[in-house]
C-alpha positions as CSV (number, residue, x, y, z in Angstrom):
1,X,-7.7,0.6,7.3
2,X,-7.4,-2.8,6.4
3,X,-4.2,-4.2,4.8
4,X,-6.3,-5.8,1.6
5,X,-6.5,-1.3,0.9
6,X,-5.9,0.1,-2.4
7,X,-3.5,3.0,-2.9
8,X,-6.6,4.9,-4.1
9,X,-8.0,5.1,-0.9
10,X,-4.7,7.0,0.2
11,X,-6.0,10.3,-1.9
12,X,-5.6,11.9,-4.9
13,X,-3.4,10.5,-7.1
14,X,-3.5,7.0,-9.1
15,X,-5.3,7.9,-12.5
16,X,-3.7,5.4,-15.3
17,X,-6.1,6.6,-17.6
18,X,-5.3,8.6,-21.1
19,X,-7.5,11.2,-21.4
20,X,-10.4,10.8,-23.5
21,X,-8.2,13.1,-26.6
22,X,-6.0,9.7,-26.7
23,X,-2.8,12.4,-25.5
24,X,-0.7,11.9,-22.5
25,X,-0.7,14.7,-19.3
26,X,2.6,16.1,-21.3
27,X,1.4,15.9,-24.5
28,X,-1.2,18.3,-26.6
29,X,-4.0,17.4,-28.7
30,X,-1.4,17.6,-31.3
31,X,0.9,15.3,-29.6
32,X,3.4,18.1,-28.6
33,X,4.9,18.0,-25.5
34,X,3.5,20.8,-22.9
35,X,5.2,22.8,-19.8
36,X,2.6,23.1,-17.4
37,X,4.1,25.0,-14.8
38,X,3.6,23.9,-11.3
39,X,1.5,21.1,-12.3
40,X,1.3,17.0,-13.3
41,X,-0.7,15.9,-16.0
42,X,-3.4,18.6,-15.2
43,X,-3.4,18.3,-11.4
44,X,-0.9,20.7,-9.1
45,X,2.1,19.9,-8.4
46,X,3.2,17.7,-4.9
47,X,5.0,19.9,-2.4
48,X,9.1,19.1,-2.3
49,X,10.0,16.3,-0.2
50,X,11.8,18.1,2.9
51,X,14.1,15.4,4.8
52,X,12.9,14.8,8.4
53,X,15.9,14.2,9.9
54,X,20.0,14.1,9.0
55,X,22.9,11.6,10.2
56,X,26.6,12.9,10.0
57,X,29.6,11.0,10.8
58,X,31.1,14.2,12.5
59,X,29.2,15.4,15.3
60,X,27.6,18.6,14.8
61,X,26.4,21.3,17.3
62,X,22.3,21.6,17.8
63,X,20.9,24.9,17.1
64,X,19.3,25.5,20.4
65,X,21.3,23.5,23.1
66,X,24.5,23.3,21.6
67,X,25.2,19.7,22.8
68,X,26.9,17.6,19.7
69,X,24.9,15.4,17.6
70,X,25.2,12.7,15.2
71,X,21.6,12.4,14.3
72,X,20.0,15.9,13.8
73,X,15.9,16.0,13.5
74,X,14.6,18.7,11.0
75,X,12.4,22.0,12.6
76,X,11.7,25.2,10.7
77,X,14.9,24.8,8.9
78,X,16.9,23.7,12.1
79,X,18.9,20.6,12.7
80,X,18.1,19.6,16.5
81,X,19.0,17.0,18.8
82,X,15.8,15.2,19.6
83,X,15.4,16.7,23.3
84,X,15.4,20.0,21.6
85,X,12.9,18.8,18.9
86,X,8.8,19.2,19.4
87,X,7.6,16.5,19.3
């Protein structure tokens, strides 16, 4: 990928255009606002952002070794040290 690329060519995503009704994604033909459950503007819904890794000023213990940690990576809901981690 070249460094000229535009963020369309990352996936889906990017659409500044109204629909063709004149309404916005959370409006209605009426120009009431909609609920849409689980999605944006018609599409679904991004997953939630999960954090990769955490930094505490206290040491903590890692799940599997035990061995205190200031920076703990993220795994199936674990906090790790990053020998313990799969990379």
């Amino acid at each position: 990928m070249t460094r000229d690329a535009s963020l369309t060519e990352f996936g889906v995503g990017g659409d500044d255009e109204e629909p063709a009704d004149g309404t916005t994604g959370s409006e209605s033909p009426d120009g009431e606002a909609t609920a849409e459950s689980g999605t944006i503007g018609g599409r679904d819904a991004p997953d939630p952002v999960r954090p990769t890794s955490r930094w505490s000023v206290d040491p903590r213990p890692c799940t599997d070794c035990g061995s205190q940690i200031q920076r703990a990576w993220t795994e199936d809901g674990r906090l790790l040290c990053s020998d313990c981690k799969d990379w």
